[in-house]
Every structure is written in structure tokens, then in C-alpha cells.
N, C-alpha and C positions, 0 to 999 in steps of 0.2 A: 561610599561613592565608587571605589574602587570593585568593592563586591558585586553590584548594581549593573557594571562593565562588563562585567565578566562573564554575568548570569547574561546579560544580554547576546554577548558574544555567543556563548554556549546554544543559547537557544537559535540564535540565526543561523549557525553550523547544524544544528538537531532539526532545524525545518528543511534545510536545503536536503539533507540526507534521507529525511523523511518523504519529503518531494517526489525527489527521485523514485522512492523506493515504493510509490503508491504508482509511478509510471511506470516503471516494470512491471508492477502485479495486472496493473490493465492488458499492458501487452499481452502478457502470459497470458490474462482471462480471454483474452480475444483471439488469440492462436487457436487456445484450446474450443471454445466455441465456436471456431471454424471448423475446425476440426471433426467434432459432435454434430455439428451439423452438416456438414459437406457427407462427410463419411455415412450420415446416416445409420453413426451405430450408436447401439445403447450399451456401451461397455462401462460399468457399474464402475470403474477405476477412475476412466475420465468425468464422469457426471461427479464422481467425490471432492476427485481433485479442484474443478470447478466449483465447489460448491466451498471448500476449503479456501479458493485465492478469493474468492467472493468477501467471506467472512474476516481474512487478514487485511485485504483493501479496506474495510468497515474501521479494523481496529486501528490503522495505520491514519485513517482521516480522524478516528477521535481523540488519536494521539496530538496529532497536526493540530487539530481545536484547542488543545489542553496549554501548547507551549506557548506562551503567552510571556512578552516583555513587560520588562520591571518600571 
């Protein structure tokens, strides 16, 4: 019972953090897509890096699917 609590606990703290931390990575993607776009340039660093928060937002939602209460 007590373990059950705990795990729950853990996870409602692991989602809020996880939360959060998929709403910085949008931010960041949409700065930087302003950016890429406004600017008009094809600087191969910003297109990586975009393509890098892209792929960490992906992993940070399938993490968020996975924590699942007991």
C-alpha cells in the first residue's frame, strides 16, 4: 500500500516536471522557427538544432505516456 503511494507520488512529481519541460522545448522550437524564418537564413546550425528540440519534445511526450499510475 504504502509502496503504491509512493510510486504514485513519484509519478505526479515526474509528470509535472516532464510538463514543464515539453513547454520549454516548444518555446525554444518556436523562437528558433522565428527565427529561421524571419531571418530568412539557411544557417545549417539553426535547422540542427530545430530539428534536435523537435526530436527531444517527441521523446519527452513518450515519456509523459509511459508514467502511468499504480
Amino acid at each position: 500500500m504504502i509502496e503504491k503511494t509512493k510510486h504514485n507520488v513519484w509519478v505526479f512529481f515526474a509528470r509535472i516536471r516532464t510538463k514543464k519541460k515539453i513547454k520549454k522545448l516548444k518555446q525554444q522550437l518556436c523562437d528558433l522557427s522565428w527565427h529561421i524564418h524571419i531571418e530568412k537564413m539557411d544557417e545549417p546550425q539553426m535547422v540542427k538544432q530545430y530539428k534536435e528540440t523537435e526530436s527531444i519534445i517527441f521523446m519527452n511526450q513518450t515519456i509523459l505516456k509511459g508514467l502511468q499510475y499504480v
